[in-house]
Backbone as a ProteinNet text record, in pm:
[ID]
protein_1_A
[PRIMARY]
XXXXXXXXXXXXXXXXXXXXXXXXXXXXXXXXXXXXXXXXXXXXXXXXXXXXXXXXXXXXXXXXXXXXXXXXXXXXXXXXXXXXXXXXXXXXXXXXXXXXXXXXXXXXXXXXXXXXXXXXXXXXXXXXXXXXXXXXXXXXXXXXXXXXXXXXXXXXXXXXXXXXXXXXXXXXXXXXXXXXXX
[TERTIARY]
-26074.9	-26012.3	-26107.9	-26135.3	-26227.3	-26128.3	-26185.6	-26087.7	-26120	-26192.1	-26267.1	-26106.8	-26087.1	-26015.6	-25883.1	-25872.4	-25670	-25656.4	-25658.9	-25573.4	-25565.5	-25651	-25620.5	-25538	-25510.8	-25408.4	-25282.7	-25279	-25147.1	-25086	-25183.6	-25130.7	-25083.7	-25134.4	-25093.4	-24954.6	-24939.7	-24840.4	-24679.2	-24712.9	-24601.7	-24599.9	-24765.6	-24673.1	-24572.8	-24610.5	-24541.3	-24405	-24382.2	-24180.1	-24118.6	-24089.3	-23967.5	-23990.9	-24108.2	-24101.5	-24091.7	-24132.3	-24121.7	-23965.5	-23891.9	-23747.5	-23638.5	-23684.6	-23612.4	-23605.6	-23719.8	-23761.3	-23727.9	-23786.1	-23713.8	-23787.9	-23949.2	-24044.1	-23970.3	-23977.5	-23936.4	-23750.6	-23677.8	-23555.2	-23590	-23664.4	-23714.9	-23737.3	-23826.8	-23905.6	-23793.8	-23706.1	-23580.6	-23526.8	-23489.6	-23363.2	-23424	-23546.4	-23616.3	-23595.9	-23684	-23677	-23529.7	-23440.9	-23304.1	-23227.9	-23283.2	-23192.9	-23261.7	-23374.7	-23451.3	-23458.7	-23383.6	-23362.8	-23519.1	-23622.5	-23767	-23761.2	-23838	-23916.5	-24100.1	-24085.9	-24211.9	-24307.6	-24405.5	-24519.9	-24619.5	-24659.3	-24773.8	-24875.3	-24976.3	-25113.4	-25182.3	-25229.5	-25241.4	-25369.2	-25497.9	-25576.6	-25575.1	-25678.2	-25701.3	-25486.2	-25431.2	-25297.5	-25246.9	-25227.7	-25242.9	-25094.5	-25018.1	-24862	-24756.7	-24850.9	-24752.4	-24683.4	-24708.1	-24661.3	-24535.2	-24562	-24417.9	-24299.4	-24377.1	-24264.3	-24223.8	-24268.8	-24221.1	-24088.8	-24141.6	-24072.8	-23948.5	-23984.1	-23828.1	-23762.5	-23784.6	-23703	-23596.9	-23544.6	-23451.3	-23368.4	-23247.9	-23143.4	-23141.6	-23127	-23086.7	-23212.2	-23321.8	-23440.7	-23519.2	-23378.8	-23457.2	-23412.3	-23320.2	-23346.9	-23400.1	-23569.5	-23658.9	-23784.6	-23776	-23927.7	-23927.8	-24041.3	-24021.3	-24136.6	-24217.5	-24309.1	-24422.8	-24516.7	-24633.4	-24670.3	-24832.4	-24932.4	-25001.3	-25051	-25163.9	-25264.5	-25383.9	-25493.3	-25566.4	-25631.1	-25757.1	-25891.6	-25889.7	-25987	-26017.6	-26212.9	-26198.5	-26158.5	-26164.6	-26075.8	-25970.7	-25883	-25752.5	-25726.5	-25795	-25838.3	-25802.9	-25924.8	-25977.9	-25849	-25828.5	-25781.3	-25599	-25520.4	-25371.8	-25382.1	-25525	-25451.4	-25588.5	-25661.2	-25743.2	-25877.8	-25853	-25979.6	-26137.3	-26207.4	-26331.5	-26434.1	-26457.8	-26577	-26722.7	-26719.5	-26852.6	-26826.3	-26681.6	-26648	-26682.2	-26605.3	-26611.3	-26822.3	-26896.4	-27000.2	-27095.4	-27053.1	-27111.9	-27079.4	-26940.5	-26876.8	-26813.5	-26847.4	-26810.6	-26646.8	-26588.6	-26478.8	-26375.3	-26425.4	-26360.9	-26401.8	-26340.7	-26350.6	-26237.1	-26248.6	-26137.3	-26112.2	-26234.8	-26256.4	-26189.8	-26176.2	-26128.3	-25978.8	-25930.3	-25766.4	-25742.9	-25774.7	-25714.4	-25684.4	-25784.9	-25782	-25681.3	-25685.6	-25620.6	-25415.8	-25435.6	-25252.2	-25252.6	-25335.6	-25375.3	-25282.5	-25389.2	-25338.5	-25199.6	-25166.1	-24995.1	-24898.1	-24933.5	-24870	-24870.8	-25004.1	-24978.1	-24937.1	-24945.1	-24949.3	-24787	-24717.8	-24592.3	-24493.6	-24496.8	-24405.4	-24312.9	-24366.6	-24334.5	-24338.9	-24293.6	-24270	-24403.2	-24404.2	-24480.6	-24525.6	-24688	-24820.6	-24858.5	-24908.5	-24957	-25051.2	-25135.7	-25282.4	-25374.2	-25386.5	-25498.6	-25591.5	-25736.9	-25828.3	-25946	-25961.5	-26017.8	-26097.5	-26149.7	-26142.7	-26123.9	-26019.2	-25939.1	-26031.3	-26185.4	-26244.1	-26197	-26276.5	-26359.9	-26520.9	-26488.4	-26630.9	-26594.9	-26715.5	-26728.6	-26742.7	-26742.8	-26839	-26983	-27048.8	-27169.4	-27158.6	-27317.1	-27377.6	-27241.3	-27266.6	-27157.3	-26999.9	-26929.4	-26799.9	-26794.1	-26747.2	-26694.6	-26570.2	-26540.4	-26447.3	-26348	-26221.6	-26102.2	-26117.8	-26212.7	-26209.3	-26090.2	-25990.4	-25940.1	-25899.1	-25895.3	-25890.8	-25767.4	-25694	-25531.7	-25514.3	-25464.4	-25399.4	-25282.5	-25208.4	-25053.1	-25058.6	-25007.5	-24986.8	-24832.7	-24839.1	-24724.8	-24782	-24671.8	-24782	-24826.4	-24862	-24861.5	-24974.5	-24951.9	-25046.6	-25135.8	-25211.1	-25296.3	-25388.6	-25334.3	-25401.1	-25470.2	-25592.5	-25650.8	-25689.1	-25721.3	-25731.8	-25843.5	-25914.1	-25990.9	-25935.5	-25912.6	-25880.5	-25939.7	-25981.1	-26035.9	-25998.5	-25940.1	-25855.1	-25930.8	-25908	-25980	-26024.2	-26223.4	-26248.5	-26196.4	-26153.6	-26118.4	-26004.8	-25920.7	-25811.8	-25800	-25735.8	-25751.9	-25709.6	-25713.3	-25718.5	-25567	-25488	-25340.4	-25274.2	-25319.7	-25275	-25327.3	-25483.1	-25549.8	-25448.5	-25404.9	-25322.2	-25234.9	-25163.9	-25016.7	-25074.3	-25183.7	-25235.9	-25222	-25262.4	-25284.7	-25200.6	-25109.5	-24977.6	-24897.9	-24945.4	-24863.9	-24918.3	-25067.9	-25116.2	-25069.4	-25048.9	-24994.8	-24869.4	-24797.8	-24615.7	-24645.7	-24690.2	-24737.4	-24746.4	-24851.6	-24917.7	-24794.7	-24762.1	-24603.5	-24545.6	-24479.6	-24325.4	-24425.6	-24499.7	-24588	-24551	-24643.3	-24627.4	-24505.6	-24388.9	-24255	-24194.2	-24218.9	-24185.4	-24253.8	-24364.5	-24442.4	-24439	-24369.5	-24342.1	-24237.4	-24148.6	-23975.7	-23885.9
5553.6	5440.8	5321.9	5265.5	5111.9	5030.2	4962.2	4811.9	4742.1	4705.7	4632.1	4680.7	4794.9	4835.3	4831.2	4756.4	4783.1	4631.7	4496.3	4438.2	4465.2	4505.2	4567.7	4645.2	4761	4868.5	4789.3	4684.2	4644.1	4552.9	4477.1	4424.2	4478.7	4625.4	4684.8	4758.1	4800.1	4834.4	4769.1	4657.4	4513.4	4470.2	4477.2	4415.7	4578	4659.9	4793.2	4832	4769.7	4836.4	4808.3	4697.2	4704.6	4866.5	4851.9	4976.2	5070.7	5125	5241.8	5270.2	5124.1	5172.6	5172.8	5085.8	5077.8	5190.2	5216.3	5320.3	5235	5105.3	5017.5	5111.9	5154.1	5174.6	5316	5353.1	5554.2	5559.1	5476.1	5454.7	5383	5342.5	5294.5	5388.6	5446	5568.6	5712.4	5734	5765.7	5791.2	5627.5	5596	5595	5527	5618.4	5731.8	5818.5	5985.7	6016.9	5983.1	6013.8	6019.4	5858.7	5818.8	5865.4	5912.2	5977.7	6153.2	6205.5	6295.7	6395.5	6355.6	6422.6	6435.6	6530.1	6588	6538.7	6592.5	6465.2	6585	6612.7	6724.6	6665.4	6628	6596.9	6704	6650	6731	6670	6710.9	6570.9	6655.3	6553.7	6577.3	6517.9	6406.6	6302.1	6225.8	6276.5	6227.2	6331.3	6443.5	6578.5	6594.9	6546.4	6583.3	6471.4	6334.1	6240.8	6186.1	6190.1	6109	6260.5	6325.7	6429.4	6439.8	6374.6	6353	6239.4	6109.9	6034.3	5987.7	6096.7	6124.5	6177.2	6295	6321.6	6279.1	6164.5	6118.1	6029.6	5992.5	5995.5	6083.7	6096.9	6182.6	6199.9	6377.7	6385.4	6403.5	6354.4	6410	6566.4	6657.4	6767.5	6766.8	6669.3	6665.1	6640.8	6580.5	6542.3	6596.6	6641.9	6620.7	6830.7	6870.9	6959.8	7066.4	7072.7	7144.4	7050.8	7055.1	6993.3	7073.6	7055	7122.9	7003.9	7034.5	7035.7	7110.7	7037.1	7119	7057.8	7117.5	7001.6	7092.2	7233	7285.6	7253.7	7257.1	7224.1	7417.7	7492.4	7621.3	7633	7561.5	7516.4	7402.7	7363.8	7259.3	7353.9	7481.9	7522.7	7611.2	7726.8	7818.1	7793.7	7672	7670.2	7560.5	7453.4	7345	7356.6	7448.2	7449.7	7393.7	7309.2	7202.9	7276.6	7230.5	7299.6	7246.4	7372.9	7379.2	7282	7270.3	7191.6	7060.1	6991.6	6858.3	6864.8	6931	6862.6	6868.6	6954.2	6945.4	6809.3	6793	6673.8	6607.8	6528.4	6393.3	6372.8	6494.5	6487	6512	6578.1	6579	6483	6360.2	6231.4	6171	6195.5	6091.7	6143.2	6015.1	6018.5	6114.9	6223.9	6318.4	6416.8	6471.6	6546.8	6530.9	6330.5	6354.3	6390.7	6331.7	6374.7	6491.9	6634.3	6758.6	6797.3	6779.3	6807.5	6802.9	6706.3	6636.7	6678.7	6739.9	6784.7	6957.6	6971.5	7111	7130.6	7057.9	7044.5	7072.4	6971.7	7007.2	7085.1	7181	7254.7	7351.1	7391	7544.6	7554.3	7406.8	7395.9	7323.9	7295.6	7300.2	7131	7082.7	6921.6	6867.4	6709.8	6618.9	6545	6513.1	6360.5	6454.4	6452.5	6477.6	6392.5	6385.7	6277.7	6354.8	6314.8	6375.6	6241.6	6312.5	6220.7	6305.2	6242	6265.7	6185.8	6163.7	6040.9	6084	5958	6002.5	5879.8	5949.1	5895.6	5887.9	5932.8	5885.2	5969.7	5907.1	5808.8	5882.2	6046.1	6087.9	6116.6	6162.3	6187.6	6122.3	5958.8	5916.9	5881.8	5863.9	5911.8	5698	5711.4	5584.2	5507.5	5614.6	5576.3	5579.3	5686.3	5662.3	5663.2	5519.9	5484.8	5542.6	5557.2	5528.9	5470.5	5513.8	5415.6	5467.1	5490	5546.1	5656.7	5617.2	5698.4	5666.2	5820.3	5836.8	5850.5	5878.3	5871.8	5918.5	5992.5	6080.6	6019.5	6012.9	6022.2	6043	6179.9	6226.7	6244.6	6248.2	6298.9	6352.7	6409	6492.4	6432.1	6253.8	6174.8	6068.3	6026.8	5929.3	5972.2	5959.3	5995.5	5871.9	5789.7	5757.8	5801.9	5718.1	5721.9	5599	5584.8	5422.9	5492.2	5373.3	5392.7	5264.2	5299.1	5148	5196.8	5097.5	5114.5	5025	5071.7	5055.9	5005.5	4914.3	4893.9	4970.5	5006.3	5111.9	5060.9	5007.9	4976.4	5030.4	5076.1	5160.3	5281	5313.8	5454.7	5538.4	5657.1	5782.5	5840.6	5825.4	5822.7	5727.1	5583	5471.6	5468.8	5524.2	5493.8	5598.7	5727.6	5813.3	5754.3	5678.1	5596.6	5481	5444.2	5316	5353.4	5491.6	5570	5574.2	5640.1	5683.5	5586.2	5428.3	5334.9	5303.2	5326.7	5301.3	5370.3	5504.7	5599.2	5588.7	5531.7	5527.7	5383.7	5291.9	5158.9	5230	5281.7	5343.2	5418	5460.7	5578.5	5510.2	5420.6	5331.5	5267.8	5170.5	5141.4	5211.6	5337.7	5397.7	5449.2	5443.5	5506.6	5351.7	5280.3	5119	5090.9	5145.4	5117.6	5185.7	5363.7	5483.8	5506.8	5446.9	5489.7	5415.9
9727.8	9660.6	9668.8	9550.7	9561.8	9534.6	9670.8	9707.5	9588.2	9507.5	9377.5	9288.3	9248.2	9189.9	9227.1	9319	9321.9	9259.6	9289.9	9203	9089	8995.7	8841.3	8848.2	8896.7	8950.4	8982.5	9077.9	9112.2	8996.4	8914.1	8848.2	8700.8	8625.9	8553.4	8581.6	8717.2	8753.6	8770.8	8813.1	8806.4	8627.5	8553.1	8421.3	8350.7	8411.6	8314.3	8393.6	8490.5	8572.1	8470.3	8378.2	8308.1	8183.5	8137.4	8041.4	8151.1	8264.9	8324	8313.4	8371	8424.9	8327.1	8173.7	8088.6	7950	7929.6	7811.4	7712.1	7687.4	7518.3	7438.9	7450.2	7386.4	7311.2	7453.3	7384.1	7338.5	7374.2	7291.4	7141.6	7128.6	6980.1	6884.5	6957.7	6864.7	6843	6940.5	6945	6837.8	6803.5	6727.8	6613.1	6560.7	6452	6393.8	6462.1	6471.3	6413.6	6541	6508.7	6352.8	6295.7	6222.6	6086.3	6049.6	5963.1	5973.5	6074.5	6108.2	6110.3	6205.1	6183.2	6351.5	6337.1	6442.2	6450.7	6592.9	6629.1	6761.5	6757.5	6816.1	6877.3	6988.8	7063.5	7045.5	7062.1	7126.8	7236.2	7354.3	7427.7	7508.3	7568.3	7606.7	7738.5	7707.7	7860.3	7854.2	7826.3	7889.8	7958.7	7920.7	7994.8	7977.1	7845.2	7913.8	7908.2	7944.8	7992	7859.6	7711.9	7640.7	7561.4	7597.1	7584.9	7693.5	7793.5	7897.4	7922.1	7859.5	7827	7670	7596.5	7468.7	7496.2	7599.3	7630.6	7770	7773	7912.7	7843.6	7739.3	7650.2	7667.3	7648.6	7645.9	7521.6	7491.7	7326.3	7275.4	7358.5	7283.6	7176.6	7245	7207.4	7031.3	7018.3	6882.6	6791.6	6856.6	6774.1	6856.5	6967.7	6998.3	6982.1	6865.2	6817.4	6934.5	6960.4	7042.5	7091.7	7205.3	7266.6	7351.9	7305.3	7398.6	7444.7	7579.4	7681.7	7570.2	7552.1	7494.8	7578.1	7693	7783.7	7729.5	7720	7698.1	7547.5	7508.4	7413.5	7334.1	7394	7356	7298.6	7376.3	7377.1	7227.9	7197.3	7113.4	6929.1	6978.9	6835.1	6824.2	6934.6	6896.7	6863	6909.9	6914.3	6838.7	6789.5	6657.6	6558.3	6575.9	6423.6	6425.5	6528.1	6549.8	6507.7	6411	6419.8	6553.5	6548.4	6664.3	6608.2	6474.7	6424.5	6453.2	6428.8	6421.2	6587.1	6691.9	6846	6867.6	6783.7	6800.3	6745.6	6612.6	6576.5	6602.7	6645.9	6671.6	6830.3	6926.8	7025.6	7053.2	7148.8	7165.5	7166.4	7253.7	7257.8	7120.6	7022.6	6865.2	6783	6725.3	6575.1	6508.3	6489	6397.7	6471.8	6590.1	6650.8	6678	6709.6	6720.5	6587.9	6500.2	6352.3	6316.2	6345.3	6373.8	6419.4	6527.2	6638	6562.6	6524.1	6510.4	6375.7	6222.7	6148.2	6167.9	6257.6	6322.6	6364.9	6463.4	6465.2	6359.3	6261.7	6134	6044.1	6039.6	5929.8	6024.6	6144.8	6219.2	6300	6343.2	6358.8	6291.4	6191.2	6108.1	6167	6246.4	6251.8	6168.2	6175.4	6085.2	6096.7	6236.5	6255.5	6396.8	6394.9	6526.4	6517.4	6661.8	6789.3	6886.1	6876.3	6953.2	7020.6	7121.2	7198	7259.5	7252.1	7343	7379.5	7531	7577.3	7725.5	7771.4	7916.2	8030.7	8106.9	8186.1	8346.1	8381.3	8412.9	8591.5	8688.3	8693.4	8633.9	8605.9	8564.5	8383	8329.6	8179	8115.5	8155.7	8075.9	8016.7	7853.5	7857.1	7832.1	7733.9	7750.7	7606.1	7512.6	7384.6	7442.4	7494.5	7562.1	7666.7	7707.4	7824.1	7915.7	8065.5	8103.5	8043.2	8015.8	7950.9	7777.9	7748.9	7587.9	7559.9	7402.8	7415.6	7239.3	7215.5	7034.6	7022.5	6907.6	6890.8	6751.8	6698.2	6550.6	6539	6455	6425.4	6267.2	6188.7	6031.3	6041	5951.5	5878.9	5755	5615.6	5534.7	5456	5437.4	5331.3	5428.2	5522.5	5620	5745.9	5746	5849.9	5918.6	6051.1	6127.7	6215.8	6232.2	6362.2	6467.8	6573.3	6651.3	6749.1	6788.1	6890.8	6990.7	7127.1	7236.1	7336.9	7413.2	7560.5	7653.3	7747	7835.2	7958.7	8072.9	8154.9	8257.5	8235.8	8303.9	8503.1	8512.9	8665.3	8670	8611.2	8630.3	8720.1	8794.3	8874	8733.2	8796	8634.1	8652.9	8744.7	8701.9	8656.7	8679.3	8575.1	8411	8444.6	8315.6	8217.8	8262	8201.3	8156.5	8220.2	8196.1	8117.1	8126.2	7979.7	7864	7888.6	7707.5	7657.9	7753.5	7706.1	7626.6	7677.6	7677.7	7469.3	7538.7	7345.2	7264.3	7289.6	7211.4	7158.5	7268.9	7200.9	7133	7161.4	7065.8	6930.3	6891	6798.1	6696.7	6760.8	6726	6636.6	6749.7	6691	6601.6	6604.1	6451.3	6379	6367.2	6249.9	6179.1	6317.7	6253	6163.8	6247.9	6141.5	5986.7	6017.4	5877.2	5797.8	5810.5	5734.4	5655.7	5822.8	5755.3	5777.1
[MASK]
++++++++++++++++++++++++++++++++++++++++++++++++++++++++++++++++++++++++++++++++++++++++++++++++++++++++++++++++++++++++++++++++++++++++++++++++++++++++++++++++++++++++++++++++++++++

């Protein structure tokens, strides 16, 4: 543990209790989902999980949150969402070109409404001179819109908070797009 690194840690942690203990974010995206009656598919990399288990810590969720994978391998990547092996070669795993893929893949291969893909790195190793610590890419389609975002998160983060940062961009990102869609 670097002492350098905990007040950033303590203080991300104190501004995020009310979303931990309240869920406004993921009751939003919820009542969305809900009221448009769609289903909603993660793909998740450097989050490993957390923004599907945040999706369904909602009650009633299983009525929208349609399937999610863990893809950490880039294996895992090609063979269960399509991802070409040329794109993670030319543009690197951690990029735009790959969440897009990635949440691309979701949709045509599971039959969702609305994919959500991330891949980043949550550190404290893998990063090169171009991606940093805290880098993290983001998808969200449906069969008509296709985003992508790049944010970077503060590399002083420990890598179970930095997880819980992403996560935090990701459901940002979401409810956006469910506001601006539907």
């Amino acid at each position: 543990m670097n002492l350098i690194q905990l007040p950033v840690n303590i203080f991300f942690i104190i501004k995020n209790i009310i979303s931990v203990l309240f869920l406004k974010r993921e009751k939003k995206i919820a009542s969305i989902l809900l009221r448009n009656a769609l289903t909603v598919s993660t793909a998740e990399s450097c989050t490993g999980g957390l923004i599907s288990s945040r999706l369904t810590d909602v009650s009633g969720s299983s009525a929208y949150v349609m399937q999610n994978f863990v893809t950490y391998a880039n294996s895992a990547k090609i063979q269960l969402l399509n991802v070409n092996s040329k794109t993670i070669d030319k543009y690197g795993v951690v990029s735009e070109e790959v969440a897009l893929e990635m949440a691309e893949g979701l949709l045509k291969k599971y039959n969702c409404n609305i994919a959500v893909s991330t891949t980043g790195i949550a550190g404290p190793l893998g990063a090169t001179r171009t991606k940093p610590v805290g880098l993290i890419c983001i998808a969200i389609s449906n069969s008509k819109v296709k985003k992508t975002y790049k944010y970077y998160a503060n590399p002083l983060l420990y890598r179970r908070i930095m997880k819980y940062a992403f996560s935090n961009v990701a459901l940002d990102k979401l409810l956006c797009f469910l506001i601006e869609n539907y």
